[in-house]
C-alpha positions, 0 to 999 in steps of 0.5 A, spaced: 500 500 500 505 504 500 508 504 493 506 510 488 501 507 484 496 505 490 498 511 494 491 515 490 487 510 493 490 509 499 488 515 501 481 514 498 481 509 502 483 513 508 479 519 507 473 515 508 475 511 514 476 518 518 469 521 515 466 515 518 470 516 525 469 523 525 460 521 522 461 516 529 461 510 526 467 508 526 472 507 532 479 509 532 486 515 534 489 512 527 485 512 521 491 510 516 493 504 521 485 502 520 485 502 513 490 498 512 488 493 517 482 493 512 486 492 506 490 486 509 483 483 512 480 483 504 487 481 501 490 476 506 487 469 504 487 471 496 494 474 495 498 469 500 494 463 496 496 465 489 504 468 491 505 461 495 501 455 491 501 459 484 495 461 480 490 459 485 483 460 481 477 463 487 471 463 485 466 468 487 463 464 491 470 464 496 472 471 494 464 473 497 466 470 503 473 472 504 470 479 503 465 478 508 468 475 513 474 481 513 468 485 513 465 482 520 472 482 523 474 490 521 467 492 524 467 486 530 474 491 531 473 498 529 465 499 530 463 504 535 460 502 540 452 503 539 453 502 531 448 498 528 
């Protein structure tokens, strides 16, 4: 995330986590830090698959999953407290 080419939606990323700490939606001192532990949930599983067991395929099915399960740990993480 740090490279020049995704710096421009790294810090996409990273404005809407602060907009969402500051609406109270979110809870955390460091939004940067917070949108990389979204990046890293979302990513984890389908980049370490295919850099160590070589042109793994996902299905929809798996990257949904992936998808939503890093979702529920982010918010599990970062939601604030009274936040549906």
């Amino acid at each position: 995330m740090g490279d020049v080419v995704g710096g421009e939606r790294r810090s996409a990323v990273v404005g809407d986590e602060g907009r969402l700490v500051d609406q109270g939606v979110l809870k955390t001192d460091d939004p940067a830090l917070a949108a990389h532990h979204f990046a890293g949930l979302l990513l984890w599983i389908p980049v370490n698959r295919a850099m160590f067991h070589g042109g793994v395929q996902h299905t929809e099915a798996d990257l949904d999953l992936y998808a939503t399960a890093g979702i529920r740990a982010f918010l599990a993480a970062y939601r604030a407290p009274g936040t549906p």
